[in-house]
N, CA, C and O atoms as a MOPAC input file, in Angstrom:
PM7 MOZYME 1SCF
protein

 N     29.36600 1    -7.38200 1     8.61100 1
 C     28.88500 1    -7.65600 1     7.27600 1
 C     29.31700 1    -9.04000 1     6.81500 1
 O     28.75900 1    -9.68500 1     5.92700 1
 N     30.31900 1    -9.39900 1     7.48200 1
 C     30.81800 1   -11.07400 1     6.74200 1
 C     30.19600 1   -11.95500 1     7.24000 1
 O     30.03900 1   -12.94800 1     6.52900 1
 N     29.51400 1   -11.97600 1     8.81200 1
 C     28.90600 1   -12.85100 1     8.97200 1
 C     27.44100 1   -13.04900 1     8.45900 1
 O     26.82000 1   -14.08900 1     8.67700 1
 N     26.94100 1   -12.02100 1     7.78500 1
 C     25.48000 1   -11.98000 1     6.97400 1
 C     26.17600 1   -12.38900 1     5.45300 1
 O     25.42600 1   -13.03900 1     4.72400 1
 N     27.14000 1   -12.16200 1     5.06700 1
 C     27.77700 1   -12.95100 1     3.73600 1
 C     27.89700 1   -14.11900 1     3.75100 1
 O     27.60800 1   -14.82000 1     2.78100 1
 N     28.29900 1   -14.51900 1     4.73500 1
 C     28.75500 1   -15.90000 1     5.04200 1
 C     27.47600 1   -16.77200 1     5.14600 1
 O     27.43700 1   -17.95200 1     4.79800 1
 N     26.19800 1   -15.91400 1     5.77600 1
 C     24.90200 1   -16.88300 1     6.01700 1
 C     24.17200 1   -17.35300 1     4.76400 1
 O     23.63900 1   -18.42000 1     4.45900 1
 N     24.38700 1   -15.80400 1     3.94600 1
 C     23.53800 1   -15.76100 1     2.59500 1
 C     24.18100 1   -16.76500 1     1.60400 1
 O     23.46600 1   -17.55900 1     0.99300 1
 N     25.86400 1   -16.72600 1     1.39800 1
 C     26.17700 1   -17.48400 1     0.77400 1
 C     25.84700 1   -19.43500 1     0.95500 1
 O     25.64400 1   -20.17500 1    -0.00700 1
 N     25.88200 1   -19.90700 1     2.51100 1
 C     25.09900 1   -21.16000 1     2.43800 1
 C     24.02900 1   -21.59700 1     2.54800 1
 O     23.53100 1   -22.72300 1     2.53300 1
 N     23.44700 1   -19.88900 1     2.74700 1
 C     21.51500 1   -20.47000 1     2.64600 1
 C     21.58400 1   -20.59000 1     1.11500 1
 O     21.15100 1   -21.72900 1     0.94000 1
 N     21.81600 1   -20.18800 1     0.14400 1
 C     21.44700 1   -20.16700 1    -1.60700 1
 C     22.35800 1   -21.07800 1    -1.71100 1
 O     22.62600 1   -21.03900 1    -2.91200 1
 N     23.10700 1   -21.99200 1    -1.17000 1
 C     23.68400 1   -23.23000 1    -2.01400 1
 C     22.61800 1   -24.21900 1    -1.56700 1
 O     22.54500 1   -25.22700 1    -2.27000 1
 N     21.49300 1   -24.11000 1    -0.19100 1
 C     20.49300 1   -25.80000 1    -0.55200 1
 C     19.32800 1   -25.41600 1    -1.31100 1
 O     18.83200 1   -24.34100 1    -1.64900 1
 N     19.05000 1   -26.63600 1    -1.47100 1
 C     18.26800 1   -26.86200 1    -2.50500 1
 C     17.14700 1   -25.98500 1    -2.43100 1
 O     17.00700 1   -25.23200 1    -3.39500 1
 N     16.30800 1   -25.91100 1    -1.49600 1
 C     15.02600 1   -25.09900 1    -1.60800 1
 C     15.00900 1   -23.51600 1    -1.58100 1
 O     14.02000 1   -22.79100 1    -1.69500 1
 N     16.19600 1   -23.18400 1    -1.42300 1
 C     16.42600 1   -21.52600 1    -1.05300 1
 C     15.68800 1   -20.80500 1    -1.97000 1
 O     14.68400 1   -20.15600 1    -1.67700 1
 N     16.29000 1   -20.93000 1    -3.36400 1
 C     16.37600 1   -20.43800 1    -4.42400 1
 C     14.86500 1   -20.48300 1    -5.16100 1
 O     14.30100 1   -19.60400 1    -5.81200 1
 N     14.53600 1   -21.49200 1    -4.90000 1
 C     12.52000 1   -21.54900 1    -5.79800 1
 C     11.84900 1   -20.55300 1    -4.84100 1
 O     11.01300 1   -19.69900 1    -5.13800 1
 N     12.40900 1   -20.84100 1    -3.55100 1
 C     11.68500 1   -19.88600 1    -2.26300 1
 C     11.75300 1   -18.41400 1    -2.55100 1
 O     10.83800 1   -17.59100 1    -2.54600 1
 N     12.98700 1   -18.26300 1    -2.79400 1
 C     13.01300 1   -16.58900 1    -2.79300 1
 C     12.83400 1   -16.19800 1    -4.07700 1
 O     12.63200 1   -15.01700 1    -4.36200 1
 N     12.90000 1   -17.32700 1    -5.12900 1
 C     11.86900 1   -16.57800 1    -6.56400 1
 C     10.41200 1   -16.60400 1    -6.50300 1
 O      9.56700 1   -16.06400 1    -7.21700 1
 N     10.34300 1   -17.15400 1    -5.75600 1
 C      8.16700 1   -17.42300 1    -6.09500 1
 C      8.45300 1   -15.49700 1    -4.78400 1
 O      7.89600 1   -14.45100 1    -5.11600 1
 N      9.20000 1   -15.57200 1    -3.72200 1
 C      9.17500 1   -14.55700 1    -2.95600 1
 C      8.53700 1   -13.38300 1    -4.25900 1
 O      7.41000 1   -13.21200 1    -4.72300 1
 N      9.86600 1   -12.74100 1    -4.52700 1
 C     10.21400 1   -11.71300 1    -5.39100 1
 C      9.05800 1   -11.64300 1    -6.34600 1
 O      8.58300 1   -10.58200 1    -6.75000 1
 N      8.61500 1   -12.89200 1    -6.69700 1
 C      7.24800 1   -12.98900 1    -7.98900 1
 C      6.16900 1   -12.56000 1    -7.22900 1
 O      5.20900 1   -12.16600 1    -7.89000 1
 N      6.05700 1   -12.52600 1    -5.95600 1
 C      4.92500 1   -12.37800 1    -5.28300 1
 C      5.06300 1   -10.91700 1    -4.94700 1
 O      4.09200 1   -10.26100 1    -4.57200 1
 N      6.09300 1   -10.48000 1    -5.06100 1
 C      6.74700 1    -9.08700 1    -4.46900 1
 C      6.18000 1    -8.32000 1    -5.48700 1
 O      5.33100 1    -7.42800 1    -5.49900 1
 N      6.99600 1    -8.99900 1    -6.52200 1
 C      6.45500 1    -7.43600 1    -7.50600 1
 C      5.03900 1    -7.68000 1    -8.56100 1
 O      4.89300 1    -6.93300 1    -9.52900 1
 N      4.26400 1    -8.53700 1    -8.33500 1
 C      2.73200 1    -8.62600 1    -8.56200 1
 C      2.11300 1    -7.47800 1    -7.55400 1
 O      1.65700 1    -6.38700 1    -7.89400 1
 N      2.22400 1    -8.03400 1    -6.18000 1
 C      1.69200 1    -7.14900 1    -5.47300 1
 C      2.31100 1    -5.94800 1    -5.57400 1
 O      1.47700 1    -5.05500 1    -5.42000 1
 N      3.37900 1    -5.53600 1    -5.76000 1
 C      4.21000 1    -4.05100 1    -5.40400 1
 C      3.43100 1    -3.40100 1    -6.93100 1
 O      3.24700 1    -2.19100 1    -7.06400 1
 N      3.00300 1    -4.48600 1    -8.07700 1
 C      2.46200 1    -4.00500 1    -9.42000 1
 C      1.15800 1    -3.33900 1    -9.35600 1
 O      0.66800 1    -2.43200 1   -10.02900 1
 N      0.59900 1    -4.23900 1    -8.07100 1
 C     -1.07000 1    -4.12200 1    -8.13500 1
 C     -1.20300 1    -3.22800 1    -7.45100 1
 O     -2.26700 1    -2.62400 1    -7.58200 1
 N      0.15800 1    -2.52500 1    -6.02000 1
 C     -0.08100 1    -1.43100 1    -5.38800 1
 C     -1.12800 1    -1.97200 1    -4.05300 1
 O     -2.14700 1    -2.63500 1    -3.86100 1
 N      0.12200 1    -1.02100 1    -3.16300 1
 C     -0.26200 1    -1.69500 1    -1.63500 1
 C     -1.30900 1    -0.14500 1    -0.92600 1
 O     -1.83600 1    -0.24400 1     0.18200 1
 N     -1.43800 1     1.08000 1    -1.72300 1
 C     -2.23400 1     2.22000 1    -0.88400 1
 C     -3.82700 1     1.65900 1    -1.60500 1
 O     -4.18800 1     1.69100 1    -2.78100 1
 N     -4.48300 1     1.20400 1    -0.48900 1
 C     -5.83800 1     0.83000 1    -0.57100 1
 C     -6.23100 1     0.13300 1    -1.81500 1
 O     -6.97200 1     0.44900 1    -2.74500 1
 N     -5.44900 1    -1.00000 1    -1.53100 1
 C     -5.67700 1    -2.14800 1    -2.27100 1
 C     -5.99800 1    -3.22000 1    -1.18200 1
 O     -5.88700 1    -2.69900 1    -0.07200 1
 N     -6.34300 1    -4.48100 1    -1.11000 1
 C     -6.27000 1    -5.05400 1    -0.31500 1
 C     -5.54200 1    -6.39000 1    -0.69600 1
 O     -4.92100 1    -7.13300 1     0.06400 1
 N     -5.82700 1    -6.57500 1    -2.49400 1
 C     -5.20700 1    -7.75500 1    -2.93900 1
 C     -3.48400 1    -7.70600 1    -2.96100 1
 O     -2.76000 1    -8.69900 1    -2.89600 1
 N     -3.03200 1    -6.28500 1    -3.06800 1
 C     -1.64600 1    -5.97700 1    -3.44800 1
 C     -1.25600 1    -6.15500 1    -2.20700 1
 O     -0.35500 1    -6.96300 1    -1.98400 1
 N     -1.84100 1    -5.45600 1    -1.19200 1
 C     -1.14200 1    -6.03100 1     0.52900 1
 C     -0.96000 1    -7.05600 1     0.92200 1
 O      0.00200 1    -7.46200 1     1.57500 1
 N     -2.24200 1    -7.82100 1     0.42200 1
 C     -2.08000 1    -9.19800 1     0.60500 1
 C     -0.95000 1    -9.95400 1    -0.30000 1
 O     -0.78600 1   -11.12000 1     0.05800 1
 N     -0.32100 1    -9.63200 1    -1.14800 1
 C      0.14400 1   -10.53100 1    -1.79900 1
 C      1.77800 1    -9.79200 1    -1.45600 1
 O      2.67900 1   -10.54600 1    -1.08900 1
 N      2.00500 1    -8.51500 1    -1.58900 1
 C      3.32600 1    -8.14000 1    -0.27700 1
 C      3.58000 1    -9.18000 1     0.74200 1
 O      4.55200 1    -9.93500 1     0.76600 1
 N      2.18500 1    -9.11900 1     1.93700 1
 C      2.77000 1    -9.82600 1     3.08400 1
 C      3.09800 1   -11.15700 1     2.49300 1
 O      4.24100 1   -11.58300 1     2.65900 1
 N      2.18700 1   -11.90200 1     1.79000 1
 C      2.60300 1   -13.22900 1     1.39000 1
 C      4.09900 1   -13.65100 1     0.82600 1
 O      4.66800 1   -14.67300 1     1.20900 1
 N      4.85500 1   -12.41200 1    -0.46800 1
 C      6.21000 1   -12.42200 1    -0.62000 1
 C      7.22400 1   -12.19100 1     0.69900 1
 O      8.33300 1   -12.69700 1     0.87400 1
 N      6.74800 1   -11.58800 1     1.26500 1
 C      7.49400 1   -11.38200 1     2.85200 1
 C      7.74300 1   -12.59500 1     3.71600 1
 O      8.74400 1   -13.04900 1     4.27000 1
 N      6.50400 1   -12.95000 1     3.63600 1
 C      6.59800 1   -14.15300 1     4.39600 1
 C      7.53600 1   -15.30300 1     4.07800 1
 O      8.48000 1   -15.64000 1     4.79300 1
 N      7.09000 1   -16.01800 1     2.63700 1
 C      8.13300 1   -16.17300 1     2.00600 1
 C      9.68000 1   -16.08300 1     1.50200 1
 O     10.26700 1   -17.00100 1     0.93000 1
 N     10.13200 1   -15.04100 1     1.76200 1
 C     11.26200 1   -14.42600 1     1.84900 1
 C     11.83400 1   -14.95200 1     3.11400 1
 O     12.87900 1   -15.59500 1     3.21400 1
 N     11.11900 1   -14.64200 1     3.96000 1
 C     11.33500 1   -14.73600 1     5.64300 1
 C     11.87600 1   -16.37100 1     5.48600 1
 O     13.00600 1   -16.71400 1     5.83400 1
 N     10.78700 1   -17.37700 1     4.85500 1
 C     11.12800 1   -18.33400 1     5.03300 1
 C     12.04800 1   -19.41600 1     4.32500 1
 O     12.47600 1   -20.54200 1     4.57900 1
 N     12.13500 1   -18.38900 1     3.20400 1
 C     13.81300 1   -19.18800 1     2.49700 1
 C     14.98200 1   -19.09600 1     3.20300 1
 O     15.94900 1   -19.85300 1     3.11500 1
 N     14.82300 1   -17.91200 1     4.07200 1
 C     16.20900 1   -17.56900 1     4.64900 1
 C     16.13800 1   -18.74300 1     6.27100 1
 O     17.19900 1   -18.89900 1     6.87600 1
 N     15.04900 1   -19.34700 1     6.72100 1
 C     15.06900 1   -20.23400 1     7.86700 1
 C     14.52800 1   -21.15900 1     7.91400 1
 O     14.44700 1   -21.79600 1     8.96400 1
 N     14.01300 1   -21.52000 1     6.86900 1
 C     13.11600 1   -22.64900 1     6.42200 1
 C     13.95600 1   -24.39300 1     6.94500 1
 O     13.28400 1   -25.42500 1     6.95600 1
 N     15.44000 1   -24.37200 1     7.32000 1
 C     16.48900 1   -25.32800 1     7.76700 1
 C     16.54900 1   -25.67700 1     9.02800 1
 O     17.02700 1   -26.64000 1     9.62700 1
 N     15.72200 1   -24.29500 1     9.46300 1
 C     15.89300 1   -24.38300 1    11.35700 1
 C     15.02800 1   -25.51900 1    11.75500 1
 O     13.85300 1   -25.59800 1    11.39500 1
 N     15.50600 1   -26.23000 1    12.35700 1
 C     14.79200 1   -27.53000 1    13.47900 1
 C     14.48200 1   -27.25100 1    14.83400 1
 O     13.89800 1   -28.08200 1    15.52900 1
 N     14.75200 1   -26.38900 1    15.16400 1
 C     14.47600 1   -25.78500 1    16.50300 1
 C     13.38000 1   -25.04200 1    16.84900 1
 O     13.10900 1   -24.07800 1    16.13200 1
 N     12.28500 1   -25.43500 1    18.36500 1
 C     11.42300 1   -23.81100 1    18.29600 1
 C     12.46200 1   -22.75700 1    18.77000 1
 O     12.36000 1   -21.65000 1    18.24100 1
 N     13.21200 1   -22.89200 1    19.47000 1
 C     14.10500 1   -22.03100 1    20.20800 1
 C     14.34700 1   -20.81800 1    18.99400 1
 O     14.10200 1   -19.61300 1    18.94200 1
 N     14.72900 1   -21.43900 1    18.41000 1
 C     15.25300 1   -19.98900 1    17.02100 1
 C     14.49300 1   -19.67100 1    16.58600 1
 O     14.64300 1   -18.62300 1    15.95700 1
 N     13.28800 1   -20.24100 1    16.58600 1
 C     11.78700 1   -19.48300 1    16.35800 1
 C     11.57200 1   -18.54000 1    17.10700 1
 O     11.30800 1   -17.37100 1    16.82600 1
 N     11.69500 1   -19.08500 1    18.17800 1
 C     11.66600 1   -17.91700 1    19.30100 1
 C     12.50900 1   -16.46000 1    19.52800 1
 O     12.18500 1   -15.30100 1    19.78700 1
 N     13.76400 1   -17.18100 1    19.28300 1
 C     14.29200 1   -15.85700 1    19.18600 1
 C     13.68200 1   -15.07000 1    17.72900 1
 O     13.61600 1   -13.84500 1    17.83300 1
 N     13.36100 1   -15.49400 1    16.77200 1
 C     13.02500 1   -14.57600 1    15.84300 1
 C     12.07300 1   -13.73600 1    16.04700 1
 O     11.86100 1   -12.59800 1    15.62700 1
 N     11.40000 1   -14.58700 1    16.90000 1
 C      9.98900 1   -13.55100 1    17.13300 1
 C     10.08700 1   -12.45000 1    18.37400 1
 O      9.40400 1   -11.42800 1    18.43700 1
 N     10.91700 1   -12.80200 1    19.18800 1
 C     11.53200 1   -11.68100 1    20.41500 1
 C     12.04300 1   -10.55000 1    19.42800 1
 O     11.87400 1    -9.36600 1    19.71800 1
 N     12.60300 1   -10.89700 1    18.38000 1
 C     13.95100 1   -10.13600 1    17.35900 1
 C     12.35600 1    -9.46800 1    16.68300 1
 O     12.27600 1    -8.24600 1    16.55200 1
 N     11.35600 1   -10.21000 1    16.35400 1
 C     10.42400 1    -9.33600 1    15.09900 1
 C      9.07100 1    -8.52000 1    15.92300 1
 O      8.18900 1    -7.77100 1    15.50300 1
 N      9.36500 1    -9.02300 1    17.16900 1
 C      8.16800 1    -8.17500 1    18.22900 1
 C      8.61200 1    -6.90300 1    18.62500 1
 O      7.76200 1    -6.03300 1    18.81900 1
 N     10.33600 1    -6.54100 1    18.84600 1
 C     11.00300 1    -5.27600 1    19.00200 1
 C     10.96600 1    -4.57500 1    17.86200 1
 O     10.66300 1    -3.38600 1    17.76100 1
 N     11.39900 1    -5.61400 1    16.64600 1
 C     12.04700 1    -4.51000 1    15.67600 1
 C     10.49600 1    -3.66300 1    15.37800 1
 O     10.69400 1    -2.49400 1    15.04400 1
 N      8.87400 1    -4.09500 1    15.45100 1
 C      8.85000 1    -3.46800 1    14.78500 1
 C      7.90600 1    -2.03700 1    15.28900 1
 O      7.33500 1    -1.28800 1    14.49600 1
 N      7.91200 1    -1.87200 1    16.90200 1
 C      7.98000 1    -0.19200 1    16.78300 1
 C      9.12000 1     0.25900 1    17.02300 1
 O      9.12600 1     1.48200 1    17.16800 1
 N     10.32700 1    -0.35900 1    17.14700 1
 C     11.73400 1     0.45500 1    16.93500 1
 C     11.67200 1     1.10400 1    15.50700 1
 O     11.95200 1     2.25000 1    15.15500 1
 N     11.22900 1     0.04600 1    14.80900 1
 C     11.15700 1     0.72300 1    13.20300 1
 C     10.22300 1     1.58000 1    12.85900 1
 O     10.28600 1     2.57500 1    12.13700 1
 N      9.50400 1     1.19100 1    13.33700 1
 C      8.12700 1     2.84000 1    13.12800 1
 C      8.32000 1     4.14200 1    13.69000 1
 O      7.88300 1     5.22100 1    13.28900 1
 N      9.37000 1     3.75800 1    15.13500 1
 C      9.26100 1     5.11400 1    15.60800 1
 C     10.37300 1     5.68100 1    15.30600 1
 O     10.50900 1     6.72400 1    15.94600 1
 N     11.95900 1     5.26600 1    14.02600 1
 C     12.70100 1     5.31400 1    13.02400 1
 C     12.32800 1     6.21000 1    12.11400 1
 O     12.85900 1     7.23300 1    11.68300 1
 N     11.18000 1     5.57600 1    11.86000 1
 C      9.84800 1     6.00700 1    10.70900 1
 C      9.64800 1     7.75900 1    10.65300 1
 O      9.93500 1     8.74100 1     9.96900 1
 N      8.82700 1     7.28200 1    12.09800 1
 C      8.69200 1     8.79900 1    12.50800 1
 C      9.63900 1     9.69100 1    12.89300 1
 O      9.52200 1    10.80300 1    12.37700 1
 N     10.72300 1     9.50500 1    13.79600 1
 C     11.82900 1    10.40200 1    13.80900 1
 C     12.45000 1    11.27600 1    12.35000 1
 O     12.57300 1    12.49700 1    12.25700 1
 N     12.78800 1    10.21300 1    11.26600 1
 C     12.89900 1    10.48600 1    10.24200 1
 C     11.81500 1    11.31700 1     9.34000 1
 O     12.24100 1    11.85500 1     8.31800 1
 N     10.70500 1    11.41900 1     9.61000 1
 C     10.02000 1    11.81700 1     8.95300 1
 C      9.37500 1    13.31900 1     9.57900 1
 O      8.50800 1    14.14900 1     9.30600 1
 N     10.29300 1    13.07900 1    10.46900 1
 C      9.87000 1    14.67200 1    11.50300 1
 C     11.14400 1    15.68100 1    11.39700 1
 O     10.89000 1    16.88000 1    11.51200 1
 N     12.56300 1    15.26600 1    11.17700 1
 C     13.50900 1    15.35000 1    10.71500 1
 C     13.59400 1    16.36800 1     9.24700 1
 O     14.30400 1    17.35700 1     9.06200 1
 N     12.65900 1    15.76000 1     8.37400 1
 C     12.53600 1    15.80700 1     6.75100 1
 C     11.70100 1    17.11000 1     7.35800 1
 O     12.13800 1    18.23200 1     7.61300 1
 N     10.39200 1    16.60300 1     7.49800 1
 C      9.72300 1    18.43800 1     7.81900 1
 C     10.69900 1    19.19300 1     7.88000 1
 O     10.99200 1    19.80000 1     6.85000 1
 N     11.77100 1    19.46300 1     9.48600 1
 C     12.10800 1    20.08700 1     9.33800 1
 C     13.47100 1    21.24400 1     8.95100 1
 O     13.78300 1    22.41000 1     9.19500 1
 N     14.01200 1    20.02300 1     8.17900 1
 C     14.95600 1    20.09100 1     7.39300 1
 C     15.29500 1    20.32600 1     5.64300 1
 O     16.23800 1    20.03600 1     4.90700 1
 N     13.73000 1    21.13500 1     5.43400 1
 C     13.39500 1    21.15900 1     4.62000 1
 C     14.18700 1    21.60700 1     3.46600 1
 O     14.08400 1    20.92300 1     2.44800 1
 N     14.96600 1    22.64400 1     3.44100 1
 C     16.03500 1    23.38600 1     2.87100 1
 C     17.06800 1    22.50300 1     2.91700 1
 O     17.47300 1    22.61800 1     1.76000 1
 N     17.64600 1    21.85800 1     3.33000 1
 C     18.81400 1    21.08700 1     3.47800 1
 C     18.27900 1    19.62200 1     2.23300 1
 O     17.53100 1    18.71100 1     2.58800 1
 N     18.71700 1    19.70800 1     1.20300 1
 C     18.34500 1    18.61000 1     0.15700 1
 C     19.24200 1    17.33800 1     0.52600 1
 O     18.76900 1    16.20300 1     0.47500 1
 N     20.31400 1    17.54500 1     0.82900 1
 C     21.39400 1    16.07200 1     0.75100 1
 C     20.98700 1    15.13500 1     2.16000 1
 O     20.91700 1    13.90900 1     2.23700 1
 N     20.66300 1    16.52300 1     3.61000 1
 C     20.15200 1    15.56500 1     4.40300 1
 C     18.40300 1    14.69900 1     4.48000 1
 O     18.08000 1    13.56200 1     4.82500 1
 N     17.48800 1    16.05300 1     3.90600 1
 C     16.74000 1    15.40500 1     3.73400 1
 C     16.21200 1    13.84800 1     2.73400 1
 O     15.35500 1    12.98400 1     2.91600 1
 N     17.34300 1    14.13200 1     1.56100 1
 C     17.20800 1    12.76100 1     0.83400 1
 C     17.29700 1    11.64000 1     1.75300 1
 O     16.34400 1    10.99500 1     2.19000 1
 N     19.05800 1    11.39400 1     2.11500 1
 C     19.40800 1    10.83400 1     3.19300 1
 C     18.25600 1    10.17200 1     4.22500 1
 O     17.95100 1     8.99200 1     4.05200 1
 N     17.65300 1    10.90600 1     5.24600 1
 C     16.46000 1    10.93400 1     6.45900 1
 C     15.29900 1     9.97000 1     5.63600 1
 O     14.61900 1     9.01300 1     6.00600 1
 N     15.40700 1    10.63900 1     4.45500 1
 C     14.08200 1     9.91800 1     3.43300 1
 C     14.22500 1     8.76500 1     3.36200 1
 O     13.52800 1     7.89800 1     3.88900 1
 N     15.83400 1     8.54600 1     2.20900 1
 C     15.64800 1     6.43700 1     2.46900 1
 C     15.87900 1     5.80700 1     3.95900 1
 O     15.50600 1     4.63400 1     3.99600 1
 N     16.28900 1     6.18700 1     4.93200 1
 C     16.59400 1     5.89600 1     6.28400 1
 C     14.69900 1     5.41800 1     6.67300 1
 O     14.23900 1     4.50400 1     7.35800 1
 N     14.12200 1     6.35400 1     5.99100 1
 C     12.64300 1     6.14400 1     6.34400 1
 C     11.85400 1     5.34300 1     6.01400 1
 O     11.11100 1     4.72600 1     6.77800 1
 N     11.90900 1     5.23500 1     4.74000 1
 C     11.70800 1     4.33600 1     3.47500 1
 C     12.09400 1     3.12000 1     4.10400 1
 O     11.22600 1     2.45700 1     4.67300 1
 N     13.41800 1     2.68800 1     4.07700 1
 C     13.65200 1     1.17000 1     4.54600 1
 C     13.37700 1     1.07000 1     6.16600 1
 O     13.28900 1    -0.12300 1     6.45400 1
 N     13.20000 1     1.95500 1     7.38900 1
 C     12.36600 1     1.72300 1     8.33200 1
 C     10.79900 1     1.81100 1     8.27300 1
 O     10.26500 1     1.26600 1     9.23900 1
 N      9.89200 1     2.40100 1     7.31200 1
 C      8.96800 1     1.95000 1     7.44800 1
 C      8.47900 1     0.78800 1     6.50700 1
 O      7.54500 1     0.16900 1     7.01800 1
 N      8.90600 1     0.26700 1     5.11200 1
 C      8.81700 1    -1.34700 1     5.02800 1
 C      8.86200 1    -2.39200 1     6.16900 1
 O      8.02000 1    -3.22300 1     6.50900 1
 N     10.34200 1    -2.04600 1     6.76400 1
 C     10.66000 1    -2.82000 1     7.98700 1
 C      9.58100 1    -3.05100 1     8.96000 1
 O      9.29500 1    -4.07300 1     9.58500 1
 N      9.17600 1    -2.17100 1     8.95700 1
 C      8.19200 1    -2.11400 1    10.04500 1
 C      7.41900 1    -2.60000 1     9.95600 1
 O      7.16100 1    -3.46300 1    10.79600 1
 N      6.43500 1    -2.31600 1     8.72300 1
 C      5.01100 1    -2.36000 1     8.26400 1
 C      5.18100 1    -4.05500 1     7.79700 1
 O      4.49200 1    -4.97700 1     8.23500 1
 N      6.14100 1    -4.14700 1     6.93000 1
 C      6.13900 1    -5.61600 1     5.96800 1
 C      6.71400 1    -6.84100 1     6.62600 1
 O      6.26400 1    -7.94300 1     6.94000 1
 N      8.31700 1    -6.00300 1     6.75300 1
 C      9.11600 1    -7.55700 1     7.14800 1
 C      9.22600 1    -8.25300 1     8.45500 1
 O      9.16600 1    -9.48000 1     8.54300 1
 N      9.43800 1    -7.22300 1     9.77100 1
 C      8.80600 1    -7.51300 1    10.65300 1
 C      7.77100 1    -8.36900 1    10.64800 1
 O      7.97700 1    -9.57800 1    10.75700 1
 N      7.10000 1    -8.09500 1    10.58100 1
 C      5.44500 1    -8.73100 1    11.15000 1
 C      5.48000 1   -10.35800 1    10.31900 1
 O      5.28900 1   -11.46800 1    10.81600 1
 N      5.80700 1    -9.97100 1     8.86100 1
 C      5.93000 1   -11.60800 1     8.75500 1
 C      7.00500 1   -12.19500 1     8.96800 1
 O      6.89900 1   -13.40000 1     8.73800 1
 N      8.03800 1   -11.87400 1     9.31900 1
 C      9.24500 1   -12.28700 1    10.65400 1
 C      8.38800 1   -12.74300 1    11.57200 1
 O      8.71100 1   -13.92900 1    11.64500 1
 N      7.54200 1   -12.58500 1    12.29000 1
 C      6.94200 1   -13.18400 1    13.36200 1
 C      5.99600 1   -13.97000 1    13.02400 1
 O      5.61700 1   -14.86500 1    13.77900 1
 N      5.50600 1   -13.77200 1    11.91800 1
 C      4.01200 1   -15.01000 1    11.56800 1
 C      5.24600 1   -16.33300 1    11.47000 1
 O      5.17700 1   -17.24400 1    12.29500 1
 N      6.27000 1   -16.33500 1    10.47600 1
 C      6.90400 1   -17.52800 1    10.32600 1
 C      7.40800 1   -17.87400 1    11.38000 1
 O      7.52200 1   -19.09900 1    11.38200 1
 N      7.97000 1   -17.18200 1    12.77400 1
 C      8.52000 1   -17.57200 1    13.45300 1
 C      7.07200 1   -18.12500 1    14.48000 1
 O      7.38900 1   -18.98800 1    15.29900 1
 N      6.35600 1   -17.92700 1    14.48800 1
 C      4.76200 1   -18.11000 1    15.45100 1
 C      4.69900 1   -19.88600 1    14.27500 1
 O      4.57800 1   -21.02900 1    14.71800 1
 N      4.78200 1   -19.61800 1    13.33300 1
 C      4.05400 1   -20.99500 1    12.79700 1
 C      5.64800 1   -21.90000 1    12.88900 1
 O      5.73100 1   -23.03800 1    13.35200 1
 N      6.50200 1   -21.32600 1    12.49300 1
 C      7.78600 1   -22.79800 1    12.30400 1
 C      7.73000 1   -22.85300 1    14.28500 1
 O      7.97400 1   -23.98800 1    14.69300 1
 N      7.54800 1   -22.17100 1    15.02700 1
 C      8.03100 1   -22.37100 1    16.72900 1
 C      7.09300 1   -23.73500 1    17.29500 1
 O      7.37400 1   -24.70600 1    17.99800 1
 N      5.76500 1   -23.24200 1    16.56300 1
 C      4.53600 1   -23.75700 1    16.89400 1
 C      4.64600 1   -25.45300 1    16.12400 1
 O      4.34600 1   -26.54700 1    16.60100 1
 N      5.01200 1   -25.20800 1    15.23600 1
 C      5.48700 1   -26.53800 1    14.54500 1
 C      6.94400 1   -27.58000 1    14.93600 1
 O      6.94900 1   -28.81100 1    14.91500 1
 N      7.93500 1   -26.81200 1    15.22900 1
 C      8.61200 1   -27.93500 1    15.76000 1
 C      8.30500 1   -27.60300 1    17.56800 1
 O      9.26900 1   -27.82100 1    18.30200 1
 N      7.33400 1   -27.22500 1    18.05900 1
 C      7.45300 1   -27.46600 1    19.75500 1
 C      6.24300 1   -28.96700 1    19.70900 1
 O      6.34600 1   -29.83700 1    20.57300 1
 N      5.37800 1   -29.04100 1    18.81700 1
 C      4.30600 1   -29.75900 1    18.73200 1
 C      4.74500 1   -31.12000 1    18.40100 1
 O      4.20100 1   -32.18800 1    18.67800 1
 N      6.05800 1   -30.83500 1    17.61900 1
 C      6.93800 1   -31.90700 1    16.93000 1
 C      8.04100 1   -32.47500 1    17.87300 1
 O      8.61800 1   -33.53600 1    17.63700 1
 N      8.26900 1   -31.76400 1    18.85500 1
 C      9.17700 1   -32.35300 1    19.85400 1
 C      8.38900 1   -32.79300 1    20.97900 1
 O      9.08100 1   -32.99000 1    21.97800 1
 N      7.29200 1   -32.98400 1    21.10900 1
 C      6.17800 1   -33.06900 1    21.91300 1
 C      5.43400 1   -34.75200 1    21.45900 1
 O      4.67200 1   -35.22600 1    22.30000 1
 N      5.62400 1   -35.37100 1    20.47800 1
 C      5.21700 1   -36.04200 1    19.74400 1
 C      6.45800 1   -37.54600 1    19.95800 1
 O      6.32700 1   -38.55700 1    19.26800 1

């Protein structure tokens, strides 16, 4: 946990972090307002805060290499996280009587299927466009 403290605390001291992950969050909860079940504008504007998000936190990297690894890191996580998803949600069936574990199984589910569905995937669009951008740039 200290070394994700330690990251968060000097990504939000430069300069661009902070406009990044507010326009994020503004984009978050427009779309999370407008509703992501068969909407298409509210999904769209989720992935767009995601993306965003994604990219306040790496927006510093100069490297494709760490692009790369992000996208090795966002191509696994995300049927590890779906099939999280589903374990958990097969779990809840049948644990139905049991309230403290099924709550439990529930947010375990909840934050694996966002993961899955949201942050993932634009984990990899930013890491596909910043990789693609500095390999083109070291190429130059």
């Amino acid at each position: 946990m200290e070394p994700i403290l330690t990251f968060l605390k000097l990504q939000f001291t430069r300069s661009k972090t902070l406009p990044l992950f507010a326009v994020s969050l503004i984009l978050l909860m427009i779309g999370l307002l407008m509703g992501v079940s068969d909407n298409l504008a509210g999904t769209i504007l989720v992935y767009l805060g995601m993306i965003v998000l994604v990219s306040s936190l790496v927006h510093q990297w100069q490297d494709a290499g760490r692009y790369g690894n992000l996208l090795a890191i966002s191509a696994i996580a995300v049927p590890v996280l779906l099939l999280i998803y589903n374990i958990m949600e097969t779990l809840i069936t049948n644990l139905g009587p049991i309230p403290v574990l099924s709550q439990l199984f529930g947010g375990v589910s909840i934050v694996a299927f966002v993961g899955g569905l949201f942050l993932a995937p634009a984990a990899g669009i930013v890491a596909i466009m910043g990789g693609l951008f500095y390999l083109v740039r070291s190429k130059m």
